[in-house]
C-alpha positions in Angstrom: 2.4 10.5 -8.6 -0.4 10.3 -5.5 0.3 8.6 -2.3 -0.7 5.8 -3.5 1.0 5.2 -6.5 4.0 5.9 -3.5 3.1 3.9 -1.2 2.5 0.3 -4.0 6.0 1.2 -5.5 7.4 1.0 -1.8 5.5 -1.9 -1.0 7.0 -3.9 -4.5 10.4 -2.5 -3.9 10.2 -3.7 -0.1 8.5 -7.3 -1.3 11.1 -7.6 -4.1 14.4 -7.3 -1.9 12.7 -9.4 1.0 12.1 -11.7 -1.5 15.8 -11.6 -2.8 17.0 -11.4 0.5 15.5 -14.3 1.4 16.6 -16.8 -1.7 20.2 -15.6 -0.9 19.8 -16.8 2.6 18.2 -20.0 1.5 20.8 -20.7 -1.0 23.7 -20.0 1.6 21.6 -22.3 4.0 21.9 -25.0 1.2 25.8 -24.6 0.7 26.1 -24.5 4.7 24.2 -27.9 4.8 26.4 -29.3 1.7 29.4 -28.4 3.6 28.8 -29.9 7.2 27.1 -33.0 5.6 31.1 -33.4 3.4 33.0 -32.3 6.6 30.9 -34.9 9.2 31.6 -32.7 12.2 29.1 -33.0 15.3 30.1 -29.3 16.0 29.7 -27.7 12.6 26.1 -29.4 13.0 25.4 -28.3 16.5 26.4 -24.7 15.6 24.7 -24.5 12.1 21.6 -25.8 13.8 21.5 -23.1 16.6 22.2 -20.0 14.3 19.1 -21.9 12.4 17.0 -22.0 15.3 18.1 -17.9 16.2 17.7 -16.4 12.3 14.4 -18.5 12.1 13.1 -16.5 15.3 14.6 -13.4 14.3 12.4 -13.5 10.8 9.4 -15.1 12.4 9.4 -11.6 15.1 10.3 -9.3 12.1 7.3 -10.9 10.0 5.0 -10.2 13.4 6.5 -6.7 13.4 6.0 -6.5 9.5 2.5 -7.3 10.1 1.8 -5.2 13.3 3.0 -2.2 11.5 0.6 -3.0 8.1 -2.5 -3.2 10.5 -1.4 -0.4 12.8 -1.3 1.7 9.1 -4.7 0.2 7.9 -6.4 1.6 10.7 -4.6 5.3 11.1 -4.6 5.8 7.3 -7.3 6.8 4.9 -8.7 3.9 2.6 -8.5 4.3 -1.4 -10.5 2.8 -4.0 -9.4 -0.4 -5.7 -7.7 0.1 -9.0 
């Protein structure tokens, strides 16, 4: 197995737990919204709102550091051919 063949496993095994990640947090988002809407509390909504607000800035910096990191690689790392 070449770097390569390394390197695309890594990348599928990263892409599929982000991805799963990411439906789990979504789905618990959907329960947490079922929830407040049932319990009709001003504070349940102010709070679920804020942690919203933080995990939504939190992703969008890791995605900006996800992407830094792919085009800081690109440019210190040998291109290969195209399968």
């Amino acid at each position: 197995m070449d770097k390569k063949d390394i390197r695309s496993r890594a990348a599928k095994t990263f892409m599929d737990n982000f991805e799963k990640q990411l439906n789990l947090a979504l789905q618990e988002t959907q329960i947490e919204d079922n929830n407040s809407e049932l319990a009709n509390t001003n504070k349940k909504s102010k709070e679920h709102q804020s942690n919203e607000q933080c995990n939504l800035s939190e992703l969008e910096e890791a995605i900006a550091d996800i992407d830094k990191y792919i085009q800081t690689n690109k440019e210190h790392s040998p291109s290969f051919p195209s399968e």
